[in-house]
C-alpha positions as CSV (number, residue, x, y, z in Angstrom):
1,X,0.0,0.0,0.0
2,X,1.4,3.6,-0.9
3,X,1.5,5.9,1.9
4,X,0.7,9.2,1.7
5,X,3.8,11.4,2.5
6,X,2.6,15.2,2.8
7,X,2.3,17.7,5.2
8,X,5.0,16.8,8.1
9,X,5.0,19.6,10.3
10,X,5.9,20.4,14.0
11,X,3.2,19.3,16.9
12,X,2.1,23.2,17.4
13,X,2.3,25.8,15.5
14,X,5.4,28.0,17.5
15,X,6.4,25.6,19.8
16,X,6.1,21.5,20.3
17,X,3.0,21.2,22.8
18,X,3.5,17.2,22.2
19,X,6.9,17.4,23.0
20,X,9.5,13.9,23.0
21,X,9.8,13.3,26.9
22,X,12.3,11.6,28.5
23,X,11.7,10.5,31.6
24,X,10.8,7.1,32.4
25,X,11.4,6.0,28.8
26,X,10.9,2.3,28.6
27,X,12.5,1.5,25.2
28,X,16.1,3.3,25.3
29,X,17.8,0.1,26.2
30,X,15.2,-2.6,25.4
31,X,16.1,-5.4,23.2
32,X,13.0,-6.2,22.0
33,X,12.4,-6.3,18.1
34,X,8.8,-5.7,17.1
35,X,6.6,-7.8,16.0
36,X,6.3,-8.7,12.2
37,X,3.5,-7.3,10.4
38,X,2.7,-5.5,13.4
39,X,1.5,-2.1,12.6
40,X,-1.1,0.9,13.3
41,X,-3.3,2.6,11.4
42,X,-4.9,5.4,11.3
43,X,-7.5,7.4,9.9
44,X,-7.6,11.1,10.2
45,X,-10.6,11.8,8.2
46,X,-13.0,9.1,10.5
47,X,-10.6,9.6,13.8
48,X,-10.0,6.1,13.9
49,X,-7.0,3.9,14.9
50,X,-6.8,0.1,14.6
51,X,-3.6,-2.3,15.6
52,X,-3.2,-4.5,13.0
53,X,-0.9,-7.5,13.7
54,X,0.0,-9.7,10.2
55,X,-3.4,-9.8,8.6
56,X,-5.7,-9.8,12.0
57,X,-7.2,-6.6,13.2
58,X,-6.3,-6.8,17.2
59,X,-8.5,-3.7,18.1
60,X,-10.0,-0.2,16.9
61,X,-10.1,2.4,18.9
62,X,-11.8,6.4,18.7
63,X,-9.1,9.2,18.7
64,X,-8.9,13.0,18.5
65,X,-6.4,14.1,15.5
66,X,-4.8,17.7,14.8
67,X,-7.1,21.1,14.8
68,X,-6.9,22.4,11.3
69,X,-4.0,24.9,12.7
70,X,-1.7,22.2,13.4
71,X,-2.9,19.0,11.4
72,X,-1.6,15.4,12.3
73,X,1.4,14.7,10.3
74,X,0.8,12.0,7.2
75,X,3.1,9.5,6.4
76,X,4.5,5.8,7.5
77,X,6.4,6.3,10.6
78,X,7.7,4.0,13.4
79,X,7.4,4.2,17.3
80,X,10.7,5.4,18.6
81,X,9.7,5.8,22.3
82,X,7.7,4.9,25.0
83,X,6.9,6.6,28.3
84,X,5.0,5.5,31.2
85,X,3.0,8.2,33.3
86,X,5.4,11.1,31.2
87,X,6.0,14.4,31.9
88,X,4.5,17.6,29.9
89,X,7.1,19.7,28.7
90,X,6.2,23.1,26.4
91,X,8.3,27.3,26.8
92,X,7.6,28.0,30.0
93,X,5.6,25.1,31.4
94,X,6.0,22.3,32.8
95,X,3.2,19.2,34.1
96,X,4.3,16.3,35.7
97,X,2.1,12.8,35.6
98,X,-1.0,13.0,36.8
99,X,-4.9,13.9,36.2
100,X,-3.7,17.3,34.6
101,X,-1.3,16.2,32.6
102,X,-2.9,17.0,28.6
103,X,-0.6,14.1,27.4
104,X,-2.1,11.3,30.0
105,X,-0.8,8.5,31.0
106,X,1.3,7.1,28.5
107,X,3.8,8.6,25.3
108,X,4.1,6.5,22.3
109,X,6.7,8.9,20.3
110,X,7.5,8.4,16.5
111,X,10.1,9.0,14.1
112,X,8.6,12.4,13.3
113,X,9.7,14.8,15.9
114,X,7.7,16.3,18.3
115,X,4.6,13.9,17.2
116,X,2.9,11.4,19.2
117,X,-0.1,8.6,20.2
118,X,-1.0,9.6,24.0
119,X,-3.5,9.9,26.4
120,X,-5.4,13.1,27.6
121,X,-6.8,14.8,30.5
122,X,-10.0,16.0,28.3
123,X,-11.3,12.8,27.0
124,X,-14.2,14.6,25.5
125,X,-12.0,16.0,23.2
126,X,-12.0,12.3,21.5
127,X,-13.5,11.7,18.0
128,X,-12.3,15.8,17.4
129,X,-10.0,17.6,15.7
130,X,-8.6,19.0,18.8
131,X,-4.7,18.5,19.2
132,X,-1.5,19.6,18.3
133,X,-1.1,17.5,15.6
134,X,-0.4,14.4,17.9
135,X,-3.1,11.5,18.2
136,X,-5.0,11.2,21.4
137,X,-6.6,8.3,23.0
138,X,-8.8,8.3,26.1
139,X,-5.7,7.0,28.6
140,X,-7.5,3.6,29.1
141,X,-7.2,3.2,25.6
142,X,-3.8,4.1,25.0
143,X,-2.9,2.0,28.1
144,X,-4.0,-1.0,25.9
145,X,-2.4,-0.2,22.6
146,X,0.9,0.6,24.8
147,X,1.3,-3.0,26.4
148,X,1.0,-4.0,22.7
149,X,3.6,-1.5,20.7
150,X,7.3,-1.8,20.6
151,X,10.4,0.3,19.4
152,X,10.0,-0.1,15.7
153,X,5.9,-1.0,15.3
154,X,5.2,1.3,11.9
155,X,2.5,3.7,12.5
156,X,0.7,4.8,9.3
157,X,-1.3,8.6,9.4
158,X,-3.3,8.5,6.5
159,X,-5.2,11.8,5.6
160,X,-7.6,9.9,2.5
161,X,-10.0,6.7,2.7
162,X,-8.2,4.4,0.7
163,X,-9.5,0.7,0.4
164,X,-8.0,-0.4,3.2
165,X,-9.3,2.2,5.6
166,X,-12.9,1.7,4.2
167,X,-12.4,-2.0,5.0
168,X,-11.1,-0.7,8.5
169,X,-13.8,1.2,9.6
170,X,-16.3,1.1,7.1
171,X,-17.3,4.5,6.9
């Protein structure tokens, strides 16, 4: 399948609100490969992700993309990072874990910069275009698909309905 490769741009508009945290990264030093055929995808237009794993659908969940000022970046990436309970980093502030923190409970970073799956602190903002450009799951969501992702996973934004993503989510 050909992935659509436009619009890559940073997570907010003047500065990364999604930012790439650090602390408590669990993959620096992991030796885990990831899984073959494992992959996500996601749908933009119908704010839809699904973990795909060879050629069976493992599970579909609701998510909020980028506002039309900072869209979700499009494109076949790969998960570079994960955090556990991370820490909110943008100029001048700073949020620690917790039930304020806008990026939730967990940080699935990828191989674009400053763009990422996580969890929120305003899960009505879910099935929106409402972020920074990252993708947002309600945190017991993103809990899920975290146990389940590795350094490496490919994580495909796709900004059309192709075939596939009719198939998905059949919309």
């Amino acid at each position: 399948m050909a992935a659509i490769t436009t619009g890559i741009m940073a997570c907010a508009a003047t500065a990364s609100a999604c930012p790439e945290p650090v602390e408590g990264a669990t993959d620096g030093a992991r030796a885990d490969a990831p899984s073959v055929g494992r992959r996500v995808v996601v749908s933009i237009p119908d704010r839809m992700l699904a973990l795909i794993d060879g050629e069976q659908v493992v599970s579909i969940y609701p998510i909020a993309v980028g506002a039309p000022v900072s869209p979700s970046p499009v494109g076949t990436f790969s998960v570079v990072t994960r955090v556990t309970n991370p820490t909110y980093y943008r100029p001048g502030k700073v949020i620690g874990p917790g039930a304020n923190n806008p990026i939730g409970t967990r940080w699935i970073g990828l191989s674009v910069k400053g763009f990422g799956i996580h969890g929120t602190d305003d899960p009505r903002s879910i099935g929106f275009a409402k972020s920074h450009g990252c993708i947002r799951l309600r945190n017991q969501d993103v809990e899920q698909l975290f146990e389940q992702l590795r350094a490496g996973d490919v994580v495909e934004l796709h900004a059309e309905r192709t075939p596939e993503i009719l198939q998905l989510f059949g919309r």
